[in-house]
Structures are given as C-alpha cells and as structure tokens.
Chimera marker file (.cmm) of the C-alpha trace (Angstrom):
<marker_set name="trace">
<marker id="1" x="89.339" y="59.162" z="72.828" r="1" g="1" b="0" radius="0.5"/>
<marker id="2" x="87.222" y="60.929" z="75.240" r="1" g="1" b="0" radius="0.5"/>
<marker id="3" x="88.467" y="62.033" z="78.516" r="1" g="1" b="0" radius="0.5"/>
<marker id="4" x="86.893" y="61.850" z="81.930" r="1" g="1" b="0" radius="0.5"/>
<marker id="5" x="87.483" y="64.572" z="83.059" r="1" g="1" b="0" radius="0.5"/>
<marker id="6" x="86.513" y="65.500" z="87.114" r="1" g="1" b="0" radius="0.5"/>
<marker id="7" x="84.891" y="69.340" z="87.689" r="1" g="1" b="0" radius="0.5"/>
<marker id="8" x="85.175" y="69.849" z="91.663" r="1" g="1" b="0" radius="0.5"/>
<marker id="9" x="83.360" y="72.850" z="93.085" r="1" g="1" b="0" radius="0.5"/>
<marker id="10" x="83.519" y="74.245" z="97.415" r="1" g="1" b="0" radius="0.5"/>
<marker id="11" x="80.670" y="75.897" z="98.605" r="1" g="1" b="0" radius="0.5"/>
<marker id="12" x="81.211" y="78.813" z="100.729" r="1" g="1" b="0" radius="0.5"/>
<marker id="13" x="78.703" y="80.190" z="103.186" r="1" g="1" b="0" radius="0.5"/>
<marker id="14" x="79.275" y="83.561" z="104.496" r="1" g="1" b="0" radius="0.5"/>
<marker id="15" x="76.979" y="85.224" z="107.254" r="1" g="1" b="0" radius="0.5"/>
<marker id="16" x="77.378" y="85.888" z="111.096" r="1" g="1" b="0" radius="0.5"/>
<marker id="17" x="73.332" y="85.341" z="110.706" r="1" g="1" b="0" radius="0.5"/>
<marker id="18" x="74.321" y="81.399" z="110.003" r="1" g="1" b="0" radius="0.5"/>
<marker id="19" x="77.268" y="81.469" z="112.682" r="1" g="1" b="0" radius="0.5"/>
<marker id="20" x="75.048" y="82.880" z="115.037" r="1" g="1" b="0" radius="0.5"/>
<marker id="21" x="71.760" y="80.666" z="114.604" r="1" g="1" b="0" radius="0.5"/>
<marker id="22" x="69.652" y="83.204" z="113.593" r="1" g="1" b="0" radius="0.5"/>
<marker id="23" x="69.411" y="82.183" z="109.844" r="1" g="1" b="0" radius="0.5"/>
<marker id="24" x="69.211" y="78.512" z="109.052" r="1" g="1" b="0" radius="0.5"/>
<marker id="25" x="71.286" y="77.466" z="105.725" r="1" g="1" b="0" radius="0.5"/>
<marker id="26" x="69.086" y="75.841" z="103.319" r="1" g="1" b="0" radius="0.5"/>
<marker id="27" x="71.384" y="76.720" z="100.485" r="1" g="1" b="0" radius="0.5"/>
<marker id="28" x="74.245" y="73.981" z="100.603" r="1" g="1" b="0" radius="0.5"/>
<marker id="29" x="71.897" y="71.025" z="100.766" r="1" g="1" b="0" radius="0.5"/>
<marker id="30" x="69.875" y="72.638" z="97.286" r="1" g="1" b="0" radius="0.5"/>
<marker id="31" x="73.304" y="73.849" z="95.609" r="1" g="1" b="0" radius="0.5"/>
<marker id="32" x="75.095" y="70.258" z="96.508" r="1" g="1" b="0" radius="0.5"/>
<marker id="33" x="72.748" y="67.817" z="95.098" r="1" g="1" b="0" radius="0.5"/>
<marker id="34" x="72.125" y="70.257" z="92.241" r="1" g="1" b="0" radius="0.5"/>
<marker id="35" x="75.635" y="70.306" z="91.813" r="1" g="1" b="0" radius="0.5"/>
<marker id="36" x="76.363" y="66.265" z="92.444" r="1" g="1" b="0" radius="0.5"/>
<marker id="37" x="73.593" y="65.799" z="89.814" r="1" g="1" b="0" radius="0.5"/>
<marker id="38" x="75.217" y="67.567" z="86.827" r="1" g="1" b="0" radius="0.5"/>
<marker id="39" x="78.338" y="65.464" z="87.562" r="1" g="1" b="0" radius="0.5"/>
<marker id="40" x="80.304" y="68.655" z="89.555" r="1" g="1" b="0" radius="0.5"/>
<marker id="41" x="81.873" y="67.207" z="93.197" r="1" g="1" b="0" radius="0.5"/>
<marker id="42" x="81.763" y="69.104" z="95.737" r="1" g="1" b="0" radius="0.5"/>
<marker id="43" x="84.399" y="68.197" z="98.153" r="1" g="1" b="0" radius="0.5"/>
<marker id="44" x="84.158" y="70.982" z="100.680" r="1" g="1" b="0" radius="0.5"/>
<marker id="45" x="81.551" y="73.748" z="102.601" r="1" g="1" b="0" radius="0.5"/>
<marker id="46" x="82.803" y="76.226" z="104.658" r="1" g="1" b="0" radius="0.5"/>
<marker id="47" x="80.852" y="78.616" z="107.219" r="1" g="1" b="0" radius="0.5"/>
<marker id="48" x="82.862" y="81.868" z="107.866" r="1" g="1" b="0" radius="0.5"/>
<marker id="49" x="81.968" y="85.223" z="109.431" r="1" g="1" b="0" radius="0.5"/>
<marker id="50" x="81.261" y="88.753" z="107.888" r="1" g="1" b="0" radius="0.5"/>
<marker id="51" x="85.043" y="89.842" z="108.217" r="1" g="1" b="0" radius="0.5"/>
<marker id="52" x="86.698" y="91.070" z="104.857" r="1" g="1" b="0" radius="0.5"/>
<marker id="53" x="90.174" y="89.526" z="105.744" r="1" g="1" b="0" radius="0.5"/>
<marker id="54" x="88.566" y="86.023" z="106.124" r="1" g="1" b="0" radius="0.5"/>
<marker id="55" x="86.618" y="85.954" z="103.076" r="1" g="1" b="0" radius="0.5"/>
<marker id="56" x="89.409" y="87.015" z="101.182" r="1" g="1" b="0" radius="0.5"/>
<marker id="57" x="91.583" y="84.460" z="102.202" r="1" g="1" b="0" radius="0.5"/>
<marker id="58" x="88.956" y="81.561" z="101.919" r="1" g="1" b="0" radius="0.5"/>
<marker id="59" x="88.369" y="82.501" z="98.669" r="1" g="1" b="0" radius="0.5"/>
<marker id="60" x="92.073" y="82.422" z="97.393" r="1" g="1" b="0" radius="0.5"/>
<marker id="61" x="92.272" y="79.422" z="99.290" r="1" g="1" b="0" radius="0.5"/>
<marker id="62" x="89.655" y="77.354" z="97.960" r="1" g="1" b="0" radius="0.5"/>
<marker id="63" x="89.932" y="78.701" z="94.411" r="1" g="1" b="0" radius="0.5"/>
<marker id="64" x="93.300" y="77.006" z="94.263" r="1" g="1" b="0" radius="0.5"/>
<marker id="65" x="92.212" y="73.561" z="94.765" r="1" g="1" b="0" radius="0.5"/>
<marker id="66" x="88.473" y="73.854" z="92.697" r="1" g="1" b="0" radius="0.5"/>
<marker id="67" x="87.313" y="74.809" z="89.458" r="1" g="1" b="0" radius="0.5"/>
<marker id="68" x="84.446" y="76.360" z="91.102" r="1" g="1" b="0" radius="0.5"/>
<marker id="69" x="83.817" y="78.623" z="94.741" r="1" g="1" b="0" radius="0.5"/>
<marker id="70" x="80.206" y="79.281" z="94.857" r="1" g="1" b="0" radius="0.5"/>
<marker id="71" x="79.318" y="81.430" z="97.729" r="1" g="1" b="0" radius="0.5"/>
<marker id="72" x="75.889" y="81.976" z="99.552" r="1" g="1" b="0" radius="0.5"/>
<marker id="73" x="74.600" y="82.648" z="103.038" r="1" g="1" b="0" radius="0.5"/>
<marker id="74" x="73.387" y="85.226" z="105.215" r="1" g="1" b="0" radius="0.5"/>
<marker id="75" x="69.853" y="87.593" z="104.968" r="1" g="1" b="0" radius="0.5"/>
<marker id="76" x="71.076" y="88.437" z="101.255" r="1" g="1" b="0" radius="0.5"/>
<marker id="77" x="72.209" y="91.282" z="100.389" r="1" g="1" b="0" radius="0.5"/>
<marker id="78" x="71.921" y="94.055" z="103.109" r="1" g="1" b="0" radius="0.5"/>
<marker id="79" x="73.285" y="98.038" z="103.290" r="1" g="1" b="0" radius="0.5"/>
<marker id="80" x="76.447" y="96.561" z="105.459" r="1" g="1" b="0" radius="0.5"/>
<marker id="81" x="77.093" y="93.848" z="102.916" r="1" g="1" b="0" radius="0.5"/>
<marker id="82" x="80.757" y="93.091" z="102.409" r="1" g="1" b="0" radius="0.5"/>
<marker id="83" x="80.964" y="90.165" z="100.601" r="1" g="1" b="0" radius="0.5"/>
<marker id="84" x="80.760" y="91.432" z="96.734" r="1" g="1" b="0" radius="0.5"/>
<marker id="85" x="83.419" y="94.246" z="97.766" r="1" g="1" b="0" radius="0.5"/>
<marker id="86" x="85.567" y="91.249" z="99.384" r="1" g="1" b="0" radius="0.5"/>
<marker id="87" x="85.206" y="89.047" z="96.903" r="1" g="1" b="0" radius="0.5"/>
<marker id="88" x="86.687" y="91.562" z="94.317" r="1" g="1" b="0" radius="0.5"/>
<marker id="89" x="89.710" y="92.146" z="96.579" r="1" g="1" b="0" radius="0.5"/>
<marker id="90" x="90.434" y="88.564" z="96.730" r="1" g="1" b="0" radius="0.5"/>
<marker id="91" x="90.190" y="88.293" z="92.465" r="1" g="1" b="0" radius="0.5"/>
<marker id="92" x="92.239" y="91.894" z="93.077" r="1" g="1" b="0" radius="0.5"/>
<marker id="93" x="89.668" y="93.658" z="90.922" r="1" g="1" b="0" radius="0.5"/>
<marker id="94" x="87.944" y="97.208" z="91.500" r="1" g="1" b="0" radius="0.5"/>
<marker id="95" x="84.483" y="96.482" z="93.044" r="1" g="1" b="0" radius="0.5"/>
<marker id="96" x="81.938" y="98.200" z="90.981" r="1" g="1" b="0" radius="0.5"/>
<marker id="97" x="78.440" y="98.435" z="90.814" r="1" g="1" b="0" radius="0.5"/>
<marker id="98" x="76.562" y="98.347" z="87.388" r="1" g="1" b="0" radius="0.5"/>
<marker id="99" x="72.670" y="99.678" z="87.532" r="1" g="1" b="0" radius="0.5"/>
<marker id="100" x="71.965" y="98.848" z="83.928" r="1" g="1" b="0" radius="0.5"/>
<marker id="101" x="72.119" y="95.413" z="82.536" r="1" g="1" b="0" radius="0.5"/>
<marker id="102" x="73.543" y="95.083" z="78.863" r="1" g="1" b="0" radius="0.5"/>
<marker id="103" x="72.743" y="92.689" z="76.589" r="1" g="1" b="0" radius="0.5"/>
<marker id="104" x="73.135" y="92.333" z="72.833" r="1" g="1" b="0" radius="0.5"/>
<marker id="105" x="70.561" y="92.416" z="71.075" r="1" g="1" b="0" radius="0.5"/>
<marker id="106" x="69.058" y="88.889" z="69.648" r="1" g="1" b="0" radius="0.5"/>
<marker id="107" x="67.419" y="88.248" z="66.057" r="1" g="1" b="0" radius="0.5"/>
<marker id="108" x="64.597" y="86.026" z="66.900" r="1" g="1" b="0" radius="0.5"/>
<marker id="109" x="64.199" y="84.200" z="63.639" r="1" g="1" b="0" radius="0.5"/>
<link id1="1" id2="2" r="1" g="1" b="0" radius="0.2"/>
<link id1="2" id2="3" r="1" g="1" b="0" radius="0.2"/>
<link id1="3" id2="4" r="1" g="1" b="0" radius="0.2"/>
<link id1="4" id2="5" r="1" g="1" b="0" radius="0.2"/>
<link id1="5" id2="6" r="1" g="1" b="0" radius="0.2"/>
<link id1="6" id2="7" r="1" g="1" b="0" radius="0.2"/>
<link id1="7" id2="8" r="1" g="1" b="0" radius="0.2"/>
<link id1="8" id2="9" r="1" g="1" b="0" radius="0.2"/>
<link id1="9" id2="10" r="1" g="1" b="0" radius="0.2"/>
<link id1="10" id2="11" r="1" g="1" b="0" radius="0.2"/>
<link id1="11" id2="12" r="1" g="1" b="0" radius="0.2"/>
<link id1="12" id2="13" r="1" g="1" b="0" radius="0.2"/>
<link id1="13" id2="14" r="1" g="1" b="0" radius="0.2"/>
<link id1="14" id2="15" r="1" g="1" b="0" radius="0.2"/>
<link id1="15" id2="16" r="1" g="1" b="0" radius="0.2"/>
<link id1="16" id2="17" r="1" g="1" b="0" radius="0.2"/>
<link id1="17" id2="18" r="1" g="1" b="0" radius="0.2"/>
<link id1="18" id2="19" r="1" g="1" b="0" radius="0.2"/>
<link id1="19" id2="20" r="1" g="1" b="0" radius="0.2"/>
<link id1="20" id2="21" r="1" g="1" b="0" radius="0.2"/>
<link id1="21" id2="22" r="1" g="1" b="0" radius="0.2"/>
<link id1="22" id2="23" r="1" g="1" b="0" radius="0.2"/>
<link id1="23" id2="24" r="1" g="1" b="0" radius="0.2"/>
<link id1="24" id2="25" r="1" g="1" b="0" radius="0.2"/>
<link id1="25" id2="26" r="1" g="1" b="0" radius="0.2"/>
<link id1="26" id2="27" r="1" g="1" b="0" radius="0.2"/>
<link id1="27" id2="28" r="1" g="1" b="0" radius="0.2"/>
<link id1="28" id2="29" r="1" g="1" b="0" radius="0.2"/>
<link id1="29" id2="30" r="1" g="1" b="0" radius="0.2"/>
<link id1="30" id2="31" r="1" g="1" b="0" radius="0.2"/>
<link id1="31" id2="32" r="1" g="1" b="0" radius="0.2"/>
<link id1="32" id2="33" r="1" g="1" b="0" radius="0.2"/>
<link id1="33" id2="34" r="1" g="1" b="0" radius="0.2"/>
<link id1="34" id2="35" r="1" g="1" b="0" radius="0.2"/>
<link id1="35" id2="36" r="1" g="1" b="0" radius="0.2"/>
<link id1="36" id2="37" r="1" g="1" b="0" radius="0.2"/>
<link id1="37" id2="38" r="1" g="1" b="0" radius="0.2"/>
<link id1="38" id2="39" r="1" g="1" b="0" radius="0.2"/>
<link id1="39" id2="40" r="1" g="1" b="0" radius="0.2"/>
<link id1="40" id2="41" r="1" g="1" b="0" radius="0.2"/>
<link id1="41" id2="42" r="1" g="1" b="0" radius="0.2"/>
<link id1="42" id2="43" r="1" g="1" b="0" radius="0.2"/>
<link id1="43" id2="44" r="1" g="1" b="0" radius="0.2"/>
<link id1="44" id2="45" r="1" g="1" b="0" radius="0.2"/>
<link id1="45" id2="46" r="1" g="1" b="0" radius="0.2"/>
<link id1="46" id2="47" r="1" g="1" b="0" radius="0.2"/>
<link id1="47" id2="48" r="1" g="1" b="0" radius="0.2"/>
<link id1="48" id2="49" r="1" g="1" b="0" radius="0.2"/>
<link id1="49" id2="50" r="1" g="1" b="0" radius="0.2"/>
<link id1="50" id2="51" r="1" g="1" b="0" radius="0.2"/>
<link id1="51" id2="52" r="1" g="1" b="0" radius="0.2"/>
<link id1="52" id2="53" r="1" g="1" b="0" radius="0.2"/>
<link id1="53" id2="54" r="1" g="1" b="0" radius="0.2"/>
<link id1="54" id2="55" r="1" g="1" b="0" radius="0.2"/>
<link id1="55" id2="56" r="1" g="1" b="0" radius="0.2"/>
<link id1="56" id2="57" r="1" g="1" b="0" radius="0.2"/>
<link id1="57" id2="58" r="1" g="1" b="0" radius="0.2"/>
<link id1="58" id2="59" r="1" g="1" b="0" radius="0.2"/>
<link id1="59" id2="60" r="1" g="1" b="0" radius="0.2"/>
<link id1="60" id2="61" r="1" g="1" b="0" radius="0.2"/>
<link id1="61" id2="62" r="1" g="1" b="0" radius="0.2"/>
<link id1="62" id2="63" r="1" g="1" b="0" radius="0.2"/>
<link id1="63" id2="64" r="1" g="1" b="0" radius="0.2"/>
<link id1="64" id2="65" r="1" g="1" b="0" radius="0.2"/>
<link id1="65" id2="66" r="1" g="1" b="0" radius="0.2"/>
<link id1="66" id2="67" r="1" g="1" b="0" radius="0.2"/>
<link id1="67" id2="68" r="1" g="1" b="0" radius="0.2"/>
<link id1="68" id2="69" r="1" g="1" b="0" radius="0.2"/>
<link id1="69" id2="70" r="1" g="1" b="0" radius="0.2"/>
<link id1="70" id2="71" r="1" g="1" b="0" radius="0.2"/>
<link id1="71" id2="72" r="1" g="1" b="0" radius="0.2"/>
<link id1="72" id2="73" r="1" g="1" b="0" radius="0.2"/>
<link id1="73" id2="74" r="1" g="1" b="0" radius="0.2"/>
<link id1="74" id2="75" r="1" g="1" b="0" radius="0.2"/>
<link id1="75" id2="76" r="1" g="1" b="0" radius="0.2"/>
<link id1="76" id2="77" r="1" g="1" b="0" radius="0.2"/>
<link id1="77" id2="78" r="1" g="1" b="0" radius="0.2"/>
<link id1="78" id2="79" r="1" g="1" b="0" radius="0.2"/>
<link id1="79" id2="80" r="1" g="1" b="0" radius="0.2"/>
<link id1="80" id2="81" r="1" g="1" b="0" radius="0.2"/>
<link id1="81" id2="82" r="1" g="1" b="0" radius="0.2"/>
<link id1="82" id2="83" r="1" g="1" b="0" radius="0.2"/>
<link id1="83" id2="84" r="1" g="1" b="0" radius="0.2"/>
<link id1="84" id2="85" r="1" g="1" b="0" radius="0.2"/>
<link id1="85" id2="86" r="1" g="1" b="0" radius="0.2"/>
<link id1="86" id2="87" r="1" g="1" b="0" radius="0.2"/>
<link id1="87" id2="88" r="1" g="1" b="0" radius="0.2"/>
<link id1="88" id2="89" r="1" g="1" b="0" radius="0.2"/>
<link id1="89" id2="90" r="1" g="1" b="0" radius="0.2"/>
<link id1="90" id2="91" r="1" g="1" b="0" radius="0.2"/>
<link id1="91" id2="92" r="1" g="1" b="0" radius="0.2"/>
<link id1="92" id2="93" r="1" g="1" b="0" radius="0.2"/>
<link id1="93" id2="94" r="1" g="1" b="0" radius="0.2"/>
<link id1="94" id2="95" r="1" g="1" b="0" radius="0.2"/>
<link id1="95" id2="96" r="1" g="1" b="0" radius="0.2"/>
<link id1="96" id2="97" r="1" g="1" b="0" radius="0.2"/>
<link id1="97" id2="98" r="1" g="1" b="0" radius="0.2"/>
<link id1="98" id2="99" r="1" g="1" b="0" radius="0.2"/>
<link id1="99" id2="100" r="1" g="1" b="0" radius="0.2"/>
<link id1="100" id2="101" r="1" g="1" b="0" radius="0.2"/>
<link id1="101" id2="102" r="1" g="1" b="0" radius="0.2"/>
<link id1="102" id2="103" r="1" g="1" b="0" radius="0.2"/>
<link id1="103" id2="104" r="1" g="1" b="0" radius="0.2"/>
<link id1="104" id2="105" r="1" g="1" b="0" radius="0.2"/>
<link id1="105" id2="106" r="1" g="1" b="0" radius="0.2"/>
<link id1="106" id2="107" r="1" g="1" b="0" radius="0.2"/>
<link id1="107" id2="108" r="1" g="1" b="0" radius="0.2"/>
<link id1="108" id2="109" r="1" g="1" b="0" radius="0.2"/>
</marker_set>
C-alpha cells in the first residue's frame, strides 16, 4: 500500500529592501510554482524586517507547522547581513563560516 503522503513548505522573505519598496520580490512567485510543481504545498509567505529577534521567531514558528522554511529576499548577501547568523540562533547552533568546500571524492567509472 502506498501512502499519500502531503510535503508542505512556507516561504520566508527577509529584507527591509522588500518592506521598504526598494527591491521588488521576484523570488516567491519562481520558488512557489517550482515548489507546487514537484508536488510540495506551500501554504504560507511571510515578509519580515532585518531584526534578529523576528527572524528567529518566524523561523521557529513556521518550522513547527512545515516540513520545509525556505528563506530568500533582500540585495543578497551584504557586510550587515544577519540572516545566516539568525537563522543559526533560531536552530540554536554556532554560526560558522566555512571558506573551503569539501567533497568526497567520486570514481567516475
């Protein structure tokens, strides 16, 4: 018996640029029908500010009721960019930056 089972995902857009005007969000409307199309619902899309506390708690809240929180918004990342360092707080790990990328090594046959 195979089960149906339902993947949900919220999309949350961080950036003071979007709040503000400045920056026009074409992310959701790619990242939604992307998602939609490989059969994961997204239910919700939230627009919050650049303030640590609030991203934190959006996070946590939204990763309660979805499988998935992607997140997206703003210029990209900037030298003020707090949303990788807030993001860690709200999983409650260490925020670290890694310059190298490791991979193991593949066989190509």
């Amino acid at each position: 018996m195979i089960k149906n089972i339902q993947v949900n995902a919220a999309i949350l857009i961080i950036g003071n640029e979007i709040l503000s005007g400045r920056t026009q969000d074409t992310n959701t409307s790619t990242l939604a029908l992307w998602l939609n199309s490989i059969g994961v619902k997204v239910g919700e899309v939230r627009v919050i500010p650049d303030i640590e506390q609030t991203i934190i708690e959006n996070v946590n809240e939204l990763r309660k009721n979805n499988n998935y929180v992607f997140t997206t918004g703003g210029i990209g990342p900037t030298h003020d960019d707090i949303t990788a360092e807030s993001i860690s707080k709200a999983f409650g790990l260490k925020y670290q930056i890694q310059h190298t990328l490791t991979m193991p090594s593949l066989k190509l046959q």
